[in-house]
N, C-alpha and C positions, 0 to 999 in steps of 0.2 A: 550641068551634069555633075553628079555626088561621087567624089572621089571614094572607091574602094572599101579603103581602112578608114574614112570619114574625116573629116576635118583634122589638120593637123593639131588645133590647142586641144579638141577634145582628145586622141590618146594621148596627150602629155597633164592633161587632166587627170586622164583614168590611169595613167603611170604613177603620178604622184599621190594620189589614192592607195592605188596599191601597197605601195611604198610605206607608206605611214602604216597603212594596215600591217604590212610585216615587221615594221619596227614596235609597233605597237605589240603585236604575237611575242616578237622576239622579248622585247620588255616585259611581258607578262610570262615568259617561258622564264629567264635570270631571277622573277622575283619568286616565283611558286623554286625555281633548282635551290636558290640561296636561304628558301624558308625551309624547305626539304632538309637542306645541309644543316640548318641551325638545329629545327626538328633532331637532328641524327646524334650533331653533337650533344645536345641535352640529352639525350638518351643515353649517348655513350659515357657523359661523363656521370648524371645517373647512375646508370651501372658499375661506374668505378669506384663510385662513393659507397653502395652497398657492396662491392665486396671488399672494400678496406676495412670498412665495420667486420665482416663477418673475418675478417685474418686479426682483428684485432679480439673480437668474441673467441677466436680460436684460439689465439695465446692467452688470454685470461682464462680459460677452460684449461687450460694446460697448467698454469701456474696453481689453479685449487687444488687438481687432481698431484699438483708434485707435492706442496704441502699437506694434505690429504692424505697424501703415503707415508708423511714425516712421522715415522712412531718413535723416535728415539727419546730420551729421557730430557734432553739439552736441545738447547740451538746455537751453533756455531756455524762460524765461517767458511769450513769443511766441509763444511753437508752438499749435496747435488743440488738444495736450492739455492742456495749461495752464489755457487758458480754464475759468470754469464754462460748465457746461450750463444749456442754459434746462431745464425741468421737462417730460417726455416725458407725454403726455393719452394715462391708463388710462377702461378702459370706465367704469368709476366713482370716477377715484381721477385717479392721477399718481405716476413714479417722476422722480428728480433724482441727481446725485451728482457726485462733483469728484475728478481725478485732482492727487495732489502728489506732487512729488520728493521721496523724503524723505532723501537723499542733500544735499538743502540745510538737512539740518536739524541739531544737534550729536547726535552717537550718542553714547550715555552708554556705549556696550560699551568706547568709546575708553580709559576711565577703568580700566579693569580689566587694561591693560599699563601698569607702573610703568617703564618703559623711555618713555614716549612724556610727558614734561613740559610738550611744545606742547599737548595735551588738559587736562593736569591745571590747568594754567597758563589756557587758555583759558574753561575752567570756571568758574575762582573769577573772570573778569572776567564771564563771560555774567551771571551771578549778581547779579554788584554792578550791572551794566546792570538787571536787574529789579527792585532792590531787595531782595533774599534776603538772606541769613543765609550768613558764608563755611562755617559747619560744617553746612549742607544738603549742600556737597560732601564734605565727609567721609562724613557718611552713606553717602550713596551709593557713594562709592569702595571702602566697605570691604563693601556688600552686593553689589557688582559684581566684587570678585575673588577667581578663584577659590581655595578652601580657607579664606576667610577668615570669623572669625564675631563678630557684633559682643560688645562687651565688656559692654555691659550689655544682657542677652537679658531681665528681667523683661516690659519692655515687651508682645515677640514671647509671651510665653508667657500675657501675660494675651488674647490674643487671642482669637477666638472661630472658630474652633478655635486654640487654642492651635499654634503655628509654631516650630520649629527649622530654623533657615535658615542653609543653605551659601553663601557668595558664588560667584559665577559671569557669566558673560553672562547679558544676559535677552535674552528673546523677544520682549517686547513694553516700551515704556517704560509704560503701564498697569500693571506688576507693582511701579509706585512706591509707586501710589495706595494702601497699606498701610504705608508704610515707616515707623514710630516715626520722630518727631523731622521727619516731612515734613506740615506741618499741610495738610488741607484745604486753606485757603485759597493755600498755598506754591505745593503740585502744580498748582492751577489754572491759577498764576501762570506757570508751568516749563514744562507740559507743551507746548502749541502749538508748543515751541522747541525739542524731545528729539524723539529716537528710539532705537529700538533695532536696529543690523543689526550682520550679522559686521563684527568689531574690525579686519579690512583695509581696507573701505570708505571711500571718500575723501570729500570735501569737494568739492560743485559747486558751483563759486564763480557760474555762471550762476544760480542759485536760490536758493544761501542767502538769507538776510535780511538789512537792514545790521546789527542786534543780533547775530547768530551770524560776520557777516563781518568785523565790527569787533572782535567777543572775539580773535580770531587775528591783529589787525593792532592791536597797541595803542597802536605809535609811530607809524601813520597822522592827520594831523591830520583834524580833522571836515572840512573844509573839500576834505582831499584825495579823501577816501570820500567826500564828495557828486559830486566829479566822477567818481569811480570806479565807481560805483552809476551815475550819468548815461550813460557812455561804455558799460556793461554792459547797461544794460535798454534799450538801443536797439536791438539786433540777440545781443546775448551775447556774449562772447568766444571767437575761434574755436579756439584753445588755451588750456594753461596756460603756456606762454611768453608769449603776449598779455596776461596777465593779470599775470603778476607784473611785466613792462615796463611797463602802465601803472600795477601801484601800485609801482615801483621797485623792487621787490624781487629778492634775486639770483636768476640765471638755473639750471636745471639745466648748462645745458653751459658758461655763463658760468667765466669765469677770474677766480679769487683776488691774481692777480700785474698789474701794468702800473700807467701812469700812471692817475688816477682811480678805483683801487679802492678802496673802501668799506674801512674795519678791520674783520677781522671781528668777528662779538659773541662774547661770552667761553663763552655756551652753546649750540654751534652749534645743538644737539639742540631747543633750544626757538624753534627760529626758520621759520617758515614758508616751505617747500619742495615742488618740484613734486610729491615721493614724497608729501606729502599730500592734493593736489588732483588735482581732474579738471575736464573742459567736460562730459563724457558720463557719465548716470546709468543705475544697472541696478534699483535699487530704487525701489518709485511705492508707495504707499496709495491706496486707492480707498473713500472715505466715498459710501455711497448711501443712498437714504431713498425707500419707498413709502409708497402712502397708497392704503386704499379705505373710504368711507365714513367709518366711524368709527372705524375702526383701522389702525393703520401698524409699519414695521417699518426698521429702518435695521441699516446691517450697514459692519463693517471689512475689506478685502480685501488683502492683501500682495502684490503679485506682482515677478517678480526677471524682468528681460530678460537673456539671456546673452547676445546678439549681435545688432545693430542688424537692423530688416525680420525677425526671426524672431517667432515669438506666445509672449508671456513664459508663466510657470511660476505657477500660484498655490502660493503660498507657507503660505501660511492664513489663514482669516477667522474672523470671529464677527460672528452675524446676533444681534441684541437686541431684541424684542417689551414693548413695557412693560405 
C-alpha cells in the first residue's frame, strides 16, 4: 500500500529541488536588483557630471558678460571684475570662481626673444624675490626658445613617456610643472606669479603685484614702490604716462636734451618703457569650482578681449574632475 504524500526520499527530493529553485530565483532576483542599482548609479552620477558642466558653462557665461560690460578706459583692481564672487546656491551644491588679469602677471613667453633683456633681467630678480635658484631661469629660457633643445635631455627621456622637447612658446605656464631641474616644491613657489600669453603682450602695471612690479623697477627704493602701489590701488593709473611720472621714470614722448635730464643708462634696451606697458588688459583667466553633493569639478578658462564693451573669445580651458 503507497503511502499518501508518497515515499518519504521522494518529497525530501522534491524539497531540495524546490529549494535550490528558490535560491536560485533569489540569486538571480540580487543580481538583476544590484545591476538595476549600478544601472541607477551611472545614471545618477551621469547626471551629476552634466550638471557641473553646465554650472561651470554658467559661470563662464557670467564672467564674458561681466567683461563684456567693462567699458571703462583702464583695468584695475577696483573694478567688479576683479572682486571675488561670493558662491552662487546650486539646487544641491554651489558654483564660485574668480576672474584675474593675467596680463599682471610675468609671461614667461617674454623669455624666448633674446632681443628683450628687460624680461631676462627681470626674471632672475622675480626669482631672487622668491627665493629660487638663478639657473631655474635658465631652464626655462632655453625650454621656451624656439629651436632650442636642452643639453642634457637624459632627464626628459627618463620620463614617463619618455619626451623630446623643442623650445618654443607655451600655451599654458602649467607645461613647467614637468620641467627637469624645476622641483615640485620651486613650481609651487613660481607659478601664482607666470603666465603664458603671446610674447607682444604688455605689462599692466594696474594689476601686477608689487613682487612682479618691483622685478622691472630695481633702482625704485622700497619705500618709493610703497607709495607707488598706494597712489595705484586707489583708483589705478589712468595711463602709462601717469605711471612712469609717478615712478619717475622716462617719458615715451619725454626729451633726452635740456636742463635736468637724467644721463642716460648705458643699456637703453633694458630699461623700462611705455613699448612695455599698458593700464588696459586683453587677457583674464577665469578659475571656477562646482560642487553637488559629493562631487565637484573646477575648470581653467582663457579668454582674450580684442576691444573694450565687445564679449571676449575663449581661448581655451580645461575642466578637471578628481
Amino acid at each position: 500500500m503507497r503511502h499518501p504524500g508518497g515515499r518519504p526520499g521522494e518529497r525530501g527530493f522534491v524539497l531540495v529541488n524546490a529549494l535550490v529553485l528558490v535560491a536560485a530565483l533569489a540569486g538571480l532576483a540580487t543580481l538583476l536588483l544590484a545591476r538595476a542599482e549600478q544601472g541607477r548609479s551611472r545614471l545618477e552620477a551621469g547626471l551629476e557630471a552634466d550638471q557641473l558642466m553646465l554650472a561651470l558653462d554658467a559661470y563662464d557665461a557670467l564672467a564674458l558678460t561681466q567683461l563684456a560690460r567693462d567699458g571703462g578706459s583702464t583695468d584695475h583692481l577696483r573694478e567688479a571684475w576683479a572682486q571675488p564672487g561670493r558662491p552662487l546656491a546650486l539646487e544641491r551644491g554651489e558654483v564660485s570662481g574668480q576672474i584675474r588679469d593675467l596680463q599682471g602677471r610675468f609671461n614667461i613667453n617674454w623669455l624666448s626673444n633674446p632681443d628683450n633683456p628687460l624680461a631676462q633681467a627681470a626674471f632672475g630678480r622675480l626669482l631672487a624675490r622668491l627665493g629660487l635658484t638663478p639657473q631655474i631661469a635658465a631652464g626655462i629660457r632655453s625650454f621656451v626658445t624656439p629651436g632650442a633643445r636642452p643639453r642634457d635631455q637624459s632627464r626628459w627621456r627618463q620620463m614617463d613617456p619618455p619626451q623630446d622637447p623643442v623650445g618654443g612658446p607655451l600655451l599654458s605656464a602649467d607645461q613647467l610643472a614637468d620641467l627637469p631641474g624645476l622641483s615640485p616644491r620651486a613650481y609651487a613657489r613660481l607659478r601664482p606669479w607666470i603666465t603664458a600669453l603671446p610674447g607682444d603682450s604688455r605689462l599692466n602695471v594696474n594689476t601686477a603685484p608689487p613682487e612682479v612690479l618691483a622685478s622691472f623697477l630695481p633702482d625704485l627704493p622700497a619705500a618709493a614702490l610703497a607709495r607707488l602701489l598706494r597712489q595705484r590701488d586707489h583708483n589705478g593709473f589712468a595711463s602709462v604716462d601717469s605711471f612712469l611720472i609717478a615712478a619717475r621714470l622716462p617719458q615715451e614722448t619725454g626729451s633726452d636734451s635740456g636742463a635736468g635730464a637724467e644721463a642716460p643708462r648705458e643699456d637703453p634696451a633694458a630699461s623700462l618703457g611705455a613699448d612695455q606697458l599698458t593700464v588696459q588688459s586683453q587677457w583674464f583667466r577665469v578659475d571656477s569650482q562646482a560642487r553637488l553633493n559629493h562631487s565637484g569639478a573646477h575648470r581653467i578658462s582663457l579668454l582674450q578681449r580684442r576691444a573694450r564693451g565687445a564679449r571676449p573669445r575663449l581661448a581655451w580651458q580645461m575642466t578637471y574632475r578628481p
